[in-house]
Backbone as CSV, one residue per row, in Angstrom:
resi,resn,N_x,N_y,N_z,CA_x,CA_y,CA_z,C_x,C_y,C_z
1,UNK,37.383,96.992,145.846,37.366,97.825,144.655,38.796,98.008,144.151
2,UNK,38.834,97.799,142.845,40.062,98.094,142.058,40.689,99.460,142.126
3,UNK,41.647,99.643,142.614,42.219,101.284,142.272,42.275,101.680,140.856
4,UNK,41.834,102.704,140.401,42.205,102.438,138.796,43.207,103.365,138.679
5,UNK,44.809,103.109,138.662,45.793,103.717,138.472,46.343,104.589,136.949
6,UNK,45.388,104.220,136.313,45.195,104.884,135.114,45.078,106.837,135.394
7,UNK,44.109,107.315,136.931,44.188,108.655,136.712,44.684,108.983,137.701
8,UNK,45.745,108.416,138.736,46.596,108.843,139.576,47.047,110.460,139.723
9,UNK,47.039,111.491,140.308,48.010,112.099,140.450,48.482,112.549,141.407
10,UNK,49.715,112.607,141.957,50.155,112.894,143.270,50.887,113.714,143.352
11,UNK,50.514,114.559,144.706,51.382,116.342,144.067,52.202,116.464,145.438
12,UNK,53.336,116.786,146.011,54.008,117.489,146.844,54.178,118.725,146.929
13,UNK,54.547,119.244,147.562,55.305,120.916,147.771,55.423,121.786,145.911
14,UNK,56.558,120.715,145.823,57.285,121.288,144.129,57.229,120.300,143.270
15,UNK,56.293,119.087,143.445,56.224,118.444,142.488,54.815,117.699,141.829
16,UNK,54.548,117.439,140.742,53.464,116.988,140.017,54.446,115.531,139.213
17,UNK,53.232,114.740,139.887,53.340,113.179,139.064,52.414,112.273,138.509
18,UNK,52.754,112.034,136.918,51.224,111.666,136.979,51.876,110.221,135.946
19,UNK,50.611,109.241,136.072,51.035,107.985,135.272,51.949,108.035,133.752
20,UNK,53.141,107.357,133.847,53.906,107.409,132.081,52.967,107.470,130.931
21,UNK,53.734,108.346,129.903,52.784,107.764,128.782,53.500,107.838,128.091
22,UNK,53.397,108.062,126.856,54.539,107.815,125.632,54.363,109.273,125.148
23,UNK,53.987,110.433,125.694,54.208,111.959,125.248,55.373,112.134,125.839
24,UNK,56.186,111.205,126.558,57.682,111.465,127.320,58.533,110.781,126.769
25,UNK,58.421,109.843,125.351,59.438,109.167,125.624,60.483,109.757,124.618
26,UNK,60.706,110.734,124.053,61.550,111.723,123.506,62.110,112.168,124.803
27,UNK,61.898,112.881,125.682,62.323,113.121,126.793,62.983,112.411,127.575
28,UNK,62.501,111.063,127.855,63.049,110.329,128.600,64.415,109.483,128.096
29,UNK,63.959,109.600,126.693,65.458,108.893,126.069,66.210,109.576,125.675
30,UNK,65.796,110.715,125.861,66.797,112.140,126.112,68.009,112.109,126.954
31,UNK,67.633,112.068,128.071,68.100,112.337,129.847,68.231,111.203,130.491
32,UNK,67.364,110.012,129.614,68.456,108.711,130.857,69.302,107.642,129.752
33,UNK,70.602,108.169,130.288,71.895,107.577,130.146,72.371,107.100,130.876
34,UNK,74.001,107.486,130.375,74.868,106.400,131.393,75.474,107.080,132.562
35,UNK,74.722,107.945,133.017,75.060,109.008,134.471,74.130,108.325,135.648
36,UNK,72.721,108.368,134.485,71.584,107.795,135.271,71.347,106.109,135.213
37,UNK,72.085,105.609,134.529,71.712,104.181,134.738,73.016,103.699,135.472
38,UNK,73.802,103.985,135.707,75.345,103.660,136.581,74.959,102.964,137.510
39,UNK,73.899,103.298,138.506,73.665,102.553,139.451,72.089,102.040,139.422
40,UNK,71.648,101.762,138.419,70.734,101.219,137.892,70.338,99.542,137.440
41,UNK,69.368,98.763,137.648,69.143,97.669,137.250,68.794,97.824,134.939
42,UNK,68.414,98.966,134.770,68.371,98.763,133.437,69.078,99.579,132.620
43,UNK,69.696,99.537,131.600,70.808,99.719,130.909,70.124,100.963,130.335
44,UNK,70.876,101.649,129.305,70.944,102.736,128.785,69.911,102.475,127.176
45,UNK,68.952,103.457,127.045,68.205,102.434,125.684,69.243,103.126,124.608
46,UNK,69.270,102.572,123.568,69.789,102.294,122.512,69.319,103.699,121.099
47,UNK,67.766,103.292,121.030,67.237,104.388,120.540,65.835,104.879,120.638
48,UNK,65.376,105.394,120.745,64.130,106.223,120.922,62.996,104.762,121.042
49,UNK,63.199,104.058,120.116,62.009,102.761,120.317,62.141,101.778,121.389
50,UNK,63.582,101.847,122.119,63.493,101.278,123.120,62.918,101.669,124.175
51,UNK,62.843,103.038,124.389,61.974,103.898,125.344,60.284,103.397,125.438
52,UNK,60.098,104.204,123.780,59.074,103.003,123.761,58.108,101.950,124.538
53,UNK,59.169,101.048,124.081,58.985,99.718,124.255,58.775,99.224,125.869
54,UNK,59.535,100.131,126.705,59.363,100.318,127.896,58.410,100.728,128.697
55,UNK,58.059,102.419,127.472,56.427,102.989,128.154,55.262,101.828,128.108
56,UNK,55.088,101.399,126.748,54.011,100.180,126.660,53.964,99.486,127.570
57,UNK,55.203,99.066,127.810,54.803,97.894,128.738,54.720,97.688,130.096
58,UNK,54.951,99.088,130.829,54.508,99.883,132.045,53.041,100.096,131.794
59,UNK,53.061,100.989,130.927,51.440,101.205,130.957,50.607,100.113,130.829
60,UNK,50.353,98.878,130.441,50.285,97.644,130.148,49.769,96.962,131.766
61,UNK,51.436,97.232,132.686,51.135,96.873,133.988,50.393,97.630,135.209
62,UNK,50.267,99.349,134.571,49.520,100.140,134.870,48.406,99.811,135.113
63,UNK,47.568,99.318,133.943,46.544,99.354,133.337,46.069,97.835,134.257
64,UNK,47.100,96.937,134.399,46.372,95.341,135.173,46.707,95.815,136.979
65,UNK,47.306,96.973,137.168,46.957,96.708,138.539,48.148,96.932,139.093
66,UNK,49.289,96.733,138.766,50.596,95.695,138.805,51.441,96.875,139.122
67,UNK,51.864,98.067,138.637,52.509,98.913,138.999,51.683,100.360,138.892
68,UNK,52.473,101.454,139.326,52.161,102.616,139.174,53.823,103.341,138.890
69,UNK,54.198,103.636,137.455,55.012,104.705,137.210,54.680,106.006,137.126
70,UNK,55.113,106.865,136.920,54.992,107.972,137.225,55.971,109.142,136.467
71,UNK,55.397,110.345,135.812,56.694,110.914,135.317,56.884,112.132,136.765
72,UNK,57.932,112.416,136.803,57.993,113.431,138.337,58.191,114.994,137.335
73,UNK,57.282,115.737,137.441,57.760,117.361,136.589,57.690,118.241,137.952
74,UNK,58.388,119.363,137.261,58.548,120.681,138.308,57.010,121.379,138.626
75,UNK,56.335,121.439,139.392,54.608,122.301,139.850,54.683,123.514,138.819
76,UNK,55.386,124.027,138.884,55.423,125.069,138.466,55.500,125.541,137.068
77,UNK,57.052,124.958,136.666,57.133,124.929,135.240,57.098,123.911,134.123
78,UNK,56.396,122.770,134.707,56.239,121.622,134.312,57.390,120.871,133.708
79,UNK,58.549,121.270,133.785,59.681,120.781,133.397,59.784,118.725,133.816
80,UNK,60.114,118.230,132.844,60.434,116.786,133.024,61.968,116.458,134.234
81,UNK,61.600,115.620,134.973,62.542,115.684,135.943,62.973,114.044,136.495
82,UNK,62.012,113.548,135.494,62.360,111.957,135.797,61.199,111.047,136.091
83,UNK,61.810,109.922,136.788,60.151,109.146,137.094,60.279,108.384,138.139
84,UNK,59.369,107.787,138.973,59.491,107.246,140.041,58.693,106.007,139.247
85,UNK,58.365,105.342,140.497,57.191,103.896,140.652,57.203,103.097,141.705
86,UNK,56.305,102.307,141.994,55.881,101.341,142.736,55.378,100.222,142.083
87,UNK,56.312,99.307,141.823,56.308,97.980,141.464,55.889,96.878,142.130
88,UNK,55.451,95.753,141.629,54.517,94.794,142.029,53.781,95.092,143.363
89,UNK,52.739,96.252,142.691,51.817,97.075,143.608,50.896,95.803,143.647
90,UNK,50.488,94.487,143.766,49.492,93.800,143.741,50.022,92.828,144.725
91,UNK,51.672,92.760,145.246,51.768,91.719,146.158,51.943,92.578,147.897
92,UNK,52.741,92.020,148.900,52.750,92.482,150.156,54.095,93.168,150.127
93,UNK,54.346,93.122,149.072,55.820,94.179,149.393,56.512,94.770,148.303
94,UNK,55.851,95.697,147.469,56.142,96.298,146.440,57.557,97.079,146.569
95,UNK,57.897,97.447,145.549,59.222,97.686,145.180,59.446,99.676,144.664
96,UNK,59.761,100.169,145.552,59.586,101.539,145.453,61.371,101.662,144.034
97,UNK,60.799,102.341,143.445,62.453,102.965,142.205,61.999,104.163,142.192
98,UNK,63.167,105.101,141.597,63.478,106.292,141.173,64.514,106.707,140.365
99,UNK,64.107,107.975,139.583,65.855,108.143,139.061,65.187,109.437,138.643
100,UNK,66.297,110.691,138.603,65.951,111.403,138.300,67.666,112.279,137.400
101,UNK,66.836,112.756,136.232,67.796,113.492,135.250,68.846,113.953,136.128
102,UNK,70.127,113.822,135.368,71.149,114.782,135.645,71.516,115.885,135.966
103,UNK,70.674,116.541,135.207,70.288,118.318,135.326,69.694,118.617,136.814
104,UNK,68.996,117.875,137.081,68.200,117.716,138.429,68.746,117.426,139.111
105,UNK,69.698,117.076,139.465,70.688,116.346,141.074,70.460,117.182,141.574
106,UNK,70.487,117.219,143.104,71.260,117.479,143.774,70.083,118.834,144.651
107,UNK,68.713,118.223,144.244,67.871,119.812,144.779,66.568,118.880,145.302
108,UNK,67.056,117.488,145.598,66.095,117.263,146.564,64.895,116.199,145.914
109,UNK,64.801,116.572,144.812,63.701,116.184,143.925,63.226,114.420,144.515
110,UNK,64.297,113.622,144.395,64.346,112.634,144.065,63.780,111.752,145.577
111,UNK,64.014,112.548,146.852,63.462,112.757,147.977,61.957,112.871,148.041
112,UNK,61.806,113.798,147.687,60.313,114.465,148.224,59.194,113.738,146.821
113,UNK,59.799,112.983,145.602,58.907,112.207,144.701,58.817,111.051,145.549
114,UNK,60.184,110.030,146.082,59.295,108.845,146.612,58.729,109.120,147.866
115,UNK,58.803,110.551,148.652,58.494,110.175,150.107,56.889,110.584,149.818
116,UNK,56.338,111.104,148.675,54.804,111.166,148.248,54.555,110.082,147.597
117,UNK,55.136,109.430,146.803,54.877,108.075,146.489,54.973,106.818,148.322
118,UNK,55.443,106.825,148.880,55.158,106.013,150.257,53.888,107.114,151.104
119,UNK,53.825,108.156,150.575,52.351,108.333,151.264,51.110,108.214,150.421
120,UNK,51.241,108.232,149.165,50.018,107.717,148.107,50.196,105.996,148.772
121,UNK,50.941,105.494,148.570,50.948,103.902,148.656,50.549,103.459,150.535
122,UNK,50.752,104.662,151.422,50.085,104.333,153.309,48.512,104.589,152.832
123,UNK,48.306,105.201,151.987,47.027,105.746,151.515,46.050,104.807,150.811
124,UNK,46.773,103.667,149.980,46.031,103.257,149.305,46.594,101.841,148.708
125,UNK,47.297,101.489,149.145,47.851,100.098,148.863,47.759,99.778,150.426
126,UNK,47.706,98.159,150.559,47.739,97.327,151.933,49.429,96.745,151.515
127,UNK,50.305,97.450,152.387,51.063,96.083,151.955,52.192,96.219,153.382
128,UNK,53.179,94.758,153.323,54.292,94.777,154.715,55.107,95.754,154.856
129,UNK,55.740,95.754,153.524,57.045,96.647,153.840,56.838,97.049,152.352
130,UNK,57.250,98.233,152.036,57.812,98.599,150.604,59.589,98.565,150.580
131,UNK,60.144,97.810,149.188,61.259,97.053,149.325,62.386,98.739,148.576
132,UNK,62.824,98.738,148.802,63.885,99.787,148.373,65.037,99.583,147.801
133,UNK,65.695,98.544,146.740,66.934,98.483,146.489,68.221,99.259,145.855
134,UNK,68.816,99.615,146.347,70.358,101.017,145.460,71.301,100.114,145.228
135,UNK,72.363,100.931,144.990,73.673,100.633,144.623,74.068,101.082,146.100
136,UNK,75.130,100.406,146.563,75.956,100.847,148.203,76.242,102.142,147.718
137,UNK,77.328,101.859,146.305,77.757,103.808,146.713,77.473,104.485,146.435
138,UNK,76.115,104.613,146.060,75.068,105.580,145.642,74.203,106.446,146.781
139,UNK,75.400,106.790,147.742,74.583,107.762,148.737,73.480,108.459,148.633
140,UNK,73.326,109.178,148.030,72.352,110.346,147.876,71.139,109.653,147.977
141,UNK,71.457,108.283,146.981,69.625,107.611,146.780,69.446,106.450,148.124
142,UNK,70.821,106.331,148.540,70.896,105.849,150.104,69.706,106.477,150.936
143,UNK,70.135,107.807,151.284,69.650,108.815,152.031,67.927,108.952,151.952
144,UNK,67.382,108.428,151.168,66.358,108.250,150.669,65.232,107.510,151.344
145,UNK,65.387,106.023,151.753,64.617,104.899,152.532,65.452,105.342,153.856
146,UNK,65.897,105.866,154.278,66.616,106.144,155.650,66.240,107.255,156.095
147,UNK,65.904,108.440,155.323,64.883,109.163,155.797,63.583,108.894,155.889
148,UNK,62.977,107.992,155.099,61.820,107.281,155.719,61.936,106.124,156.508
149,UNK,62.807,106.012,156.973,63.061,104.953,158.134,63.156,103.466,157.904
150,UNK,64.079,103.879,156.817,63.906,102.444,156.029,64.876,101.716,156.950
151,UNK,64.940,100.572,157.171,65.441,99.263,157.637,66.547,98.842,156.573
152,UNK,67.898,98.696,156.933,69.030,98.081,155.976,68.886,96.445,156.142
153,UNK,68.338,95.643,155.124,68.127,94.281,155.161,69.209,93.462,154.264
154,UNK,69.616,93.531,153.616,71.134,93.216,152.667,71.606,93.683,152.012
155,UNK,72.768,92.967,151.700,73.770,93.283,150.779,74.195,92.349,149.639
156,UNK,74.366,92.700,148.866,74.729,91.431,147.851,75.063,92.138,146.463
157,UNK,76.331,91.541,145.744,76.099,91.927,144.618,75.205,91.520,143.620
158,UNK,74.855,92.175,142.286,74.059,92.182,141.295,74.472,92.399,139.953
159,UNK,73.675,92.413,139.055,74.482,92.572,137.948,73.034,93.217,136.828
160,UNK,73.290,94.973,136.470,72.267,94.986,135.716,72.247,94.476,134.552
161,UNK,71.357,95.224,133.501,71.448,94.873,131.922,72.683,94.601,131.281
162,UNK,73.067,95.822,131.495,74.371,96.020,130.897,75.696,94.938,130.958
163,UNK,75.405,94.297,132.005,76.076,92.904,132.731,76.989,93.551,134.211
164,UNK,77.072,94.972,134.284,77.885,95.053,135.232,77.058,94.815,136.772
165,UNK,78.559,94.070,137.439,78.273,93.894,138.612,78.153,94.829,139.483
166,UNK,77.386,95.192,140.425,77.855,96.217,141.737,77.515,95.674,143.033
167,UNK,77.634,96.288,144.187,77.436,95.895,145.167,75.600,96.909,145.717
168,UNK,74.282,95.313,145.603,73.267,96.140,146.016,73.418,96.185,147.599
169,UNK,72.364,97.083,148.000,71.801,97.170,149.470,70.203,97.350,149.044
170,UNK,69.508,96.743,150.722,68.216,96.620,150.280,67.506,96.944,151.468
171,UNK,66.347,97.951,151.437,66.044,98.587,152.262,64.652,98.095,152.650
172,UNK,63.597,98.213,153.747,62.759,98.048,153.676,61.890,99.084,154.800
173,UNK,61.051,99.555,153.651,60.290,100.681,154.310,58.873,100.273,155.014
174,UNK,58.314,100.706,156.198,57.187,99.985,156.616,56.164,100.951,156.654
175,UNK,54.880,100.469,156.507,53.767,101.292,156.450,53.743,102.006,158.544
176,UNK,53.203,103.154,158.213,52.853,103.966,159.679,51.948,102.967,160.720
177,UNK,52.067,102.904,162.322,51.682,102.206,162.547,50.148,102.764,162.708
């Protein structure tokens, strides 16, 4: 049976996440810049339609199976706080991301969204490892697959949108035995 990731929602302690849609993308092209894309594979959008252009075509892969994004808000006051996902949710080793607003550093958030996203996905995806890639000096989001016991598997530089190079690391998280 098909998961239908269309009515996902996954809740933690202090947080509510539910599939992207385009009622965020004022918001989202709000709050992700060049603080939040620094150590990022995709560049900074340009203007409001690039956001867009982005929700569509998540929801798009939503909709075939293929990923699950997610916007991450506060339980409480529903405040926008960023978004997670699980990418190429259809092969053996999907690709866990995150990023969360500026305003938001530094209180955990960005923690406790993917470590409920790797228990929605022990829950309901079959897969080897979920793949984790950062920036090296991006501690904080380091700290992240290493509290779930992620495995350090390489290093290598990369180069996002924007063309800049950095140095990735690549983590790999394994399902419970």
């Amino acid at each position: 049976m098909k998961l239908n990731l269309k009515d996902q929602r996954i809740e933690s302690r202090r947080l509510l996440m539910m599939p992207i849609s385009l009622d965020y993308a004022e918001e989202i092209f709000g709050v992700f810049d060049d603080k939040v894309t620094k150590y990022m594979f995709p560049s900074t959008p340009k203007e409001v339609e690039d956001t867009r252009i982005f929700i569509r075509s998540t929801m798009d892969k939503l909709s075939k199976g293929e990923e699950l994004v997610v916007v991450i808000l506060d339980k409480d006051t529903m405040e926008f706080l960023g978004n997670t996902g699980l990418h190429r949710i259809n092969t053996s080793t999907p690709e866990l991301g995150i990023w969360i607003k500026t305003a938001a550093h530094g209180h955990g958030y960005g923690r406790e969204a993917v470590t409920a996203m790797k228990e929605w996905a022990d829950r309901n995806v079959k897969y080897e490892h979920l793949v984790y890639p950062v920036a090296e000096e991006n501690i904080p989001s380091r700290k992240i697959p290493e509290s779930l016991g992620g495995i350090l598997v390489s290093n290598e530089p990369k180069s996002n949108q924007a063309g800049v190079i950095y140095q990735a690391v690549t983590y790999h998280i394994y399902p419970p035995k």
